[in-house]
C-alpha positions, 0 to 999 in steps of 0.5 A, spaced: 369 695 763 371 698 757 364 698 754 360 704 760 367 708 760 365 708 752 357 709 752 359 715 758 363 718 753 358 718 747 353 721 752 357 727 753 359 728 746 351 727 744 349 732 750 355 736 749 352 737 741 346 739 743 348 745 748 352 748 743 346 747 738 342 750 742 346 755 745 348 757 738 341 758 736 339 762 743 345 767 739 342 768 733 335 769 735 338 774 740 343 777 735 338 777 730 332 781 735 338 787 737 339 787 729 332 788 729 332 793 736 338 797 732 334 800 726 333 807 727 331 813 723 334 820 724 331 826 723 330 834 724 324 837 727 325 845 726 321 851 729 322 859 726 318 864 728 318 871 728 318 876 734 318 883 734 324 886 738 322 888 746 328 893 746 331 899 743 339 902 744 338 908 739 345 912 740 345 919 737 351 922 735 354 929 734 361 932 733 363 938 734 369 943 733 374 948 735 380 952 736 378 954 744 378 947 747 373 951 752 368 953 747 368 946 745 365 944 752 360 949 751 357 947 745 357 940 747 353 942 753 349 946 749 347 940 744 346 936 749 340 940 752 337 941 745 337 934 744 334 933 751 328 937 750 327 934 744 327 926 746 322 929 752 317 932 748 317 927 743 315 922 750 321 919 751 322 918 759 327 922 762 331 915 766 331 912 759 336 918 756 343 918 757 351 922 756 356 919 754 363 922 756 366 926 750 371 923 746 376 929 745 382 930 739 386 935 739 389 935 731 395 939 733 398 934 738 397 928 734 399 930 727 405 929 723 410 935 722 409 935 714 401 936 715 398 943 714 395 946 720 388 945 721 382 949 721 380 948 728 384 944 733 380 941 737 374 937 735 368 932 740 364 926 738 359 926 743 354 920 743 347 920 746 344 914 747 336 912 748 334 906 751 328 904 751 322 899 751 318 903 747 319 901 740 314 904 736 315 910 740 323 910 738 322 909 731 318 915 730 322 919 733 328 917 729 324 920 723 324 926 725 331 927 728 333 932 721 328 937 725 336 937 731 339 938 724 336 945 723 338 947 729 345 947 728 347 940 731 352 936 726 349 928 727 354 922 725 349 918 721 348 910 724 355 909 723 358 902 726 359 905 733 352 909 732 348 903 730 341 903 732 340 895 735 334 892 736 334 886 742 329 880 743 330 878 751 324 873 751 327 867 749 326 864 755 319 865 755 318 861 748 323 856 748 318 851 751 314 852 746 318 853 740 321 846 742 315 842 742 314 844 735 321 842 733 320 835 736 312 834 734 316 836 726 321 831 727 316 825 729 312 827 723 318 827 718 320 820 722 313 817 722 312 819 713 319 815 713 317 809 717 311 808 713 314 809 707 319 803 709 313 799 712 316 800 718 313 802 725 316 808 729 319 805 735 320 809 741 326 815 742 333 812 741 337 819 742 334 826 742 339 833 742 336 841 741 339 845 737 342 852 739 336 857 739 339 863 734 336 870 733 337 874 728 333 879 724 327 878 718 332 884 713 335 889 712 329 893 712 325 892 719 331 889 723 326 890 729 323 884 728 327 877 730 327 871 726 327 867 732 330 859 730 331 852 732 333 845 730 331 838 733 335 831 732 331 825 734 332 819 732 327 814 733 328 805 733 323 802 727 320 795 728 317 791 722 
């Protein structure tokens, strides 16, 4: 009775070895190929163009002083007019000029008792402002603002508040475009790196875009944008 309990036993243990054998080889294989499955290559593609703007904000500001606070209105109203008819016949559209509010100070009220009285009281920052699709239309025109000078109108100059801005509102139309380079770019980098490896590029493992920046080309011409963006892919590698 006691030999068929042993042969049970020993059959069990010898089918039992092999299982785990077995098992054990179906894990490394596995382990292996998702070892394989996990080599990955991490690249950038980047995309850079440069686009003119398609909106122009030109802030003209002038100042005005006076001890007749009266006075000081009229001439803000007489230097409106003039600046108007210059813009006009300059070919700047009636609907693409606005007047901003007066800013006004009276020095009097605001100084400190230890001051001298100043030469006039009162005094206005009036800001004229353009805004227009016409770029090249504007640029010309600006070149020529000395002309209002002459005419007794006191300008601020392109101060932080009369800064001249230049907008590229397009960006939705190019961004198709400009992310299909970055990501033709990115695969290109990819595939030199796999063959340099003696690999093969796998399929797409993770893929994030970068945020679209705009700023200007320089100084100089700042109506022209440099429109950039940046591509991550990562791509798996096979042998």
């Amino acid at each position: 009775m006691q030999t068929p309990s042993k042969m049970g036993f020993l059959v069990l243990g010898v089918s039992i070895f092999f299982g785990l054998s077995a098992l054990g080889y179906l894990l490394g294989n596995a382990l292996l190929e998702y070892k394989q499955l996990e080599r990955s290559v991490n690249v950038k593609g980047l995309s850079e163009k440069e686009f003119e703007a398609d909106i122009v904000i030109w802030p003209i500001q002038f100042l005005v002083a006076s001890n007749d606070l009266e006075d000081l209105y009229e001439s803000i109203d007489t230097n409106n007019q003039k600046i108007k008819e210059f813009l006009l016949q300059s070919n700047i559209k009636p609907e693409e000029i606005t007047f901003g509010t007066p800013l006004i100070t009276d020095k009097i009220a605001t100084q400190y008792s230890s001051v001298e009285k100043p030469e006039f009281r009162y005094s206005a920052a009036q800001t004229v402002t353009v805004y227009s699709t016409n770029i090249k239309g504007v640029m010309e025109v600006k070149g020529t603002l000395s002309k209002l000078g002459k005419k007794g109108i006191a300008f601020t100059g392109e101060n932080y508040e009369a800064r001249t801005e230049y907008l590229f509102t397009r960006l939705n139309e190019i961004k198709p475009l400009m992310i299909e380079e970055a990501t033709k770019e990115a695969r290109a980098v990819a595939q030199k790196f796999a063959s340099d490896s003696q690999s093969k590029l796998g399929k797409i493992k993770s893929a994030s875009q970068g945020q679209f920046t705009i700023t200007e080309r320089d100084t100089n011409n700042p109506h022209i944008k440099k429109v950039r963006v940046v591509s991550t892919v990562e791509y798996y590698l096979n042998d």
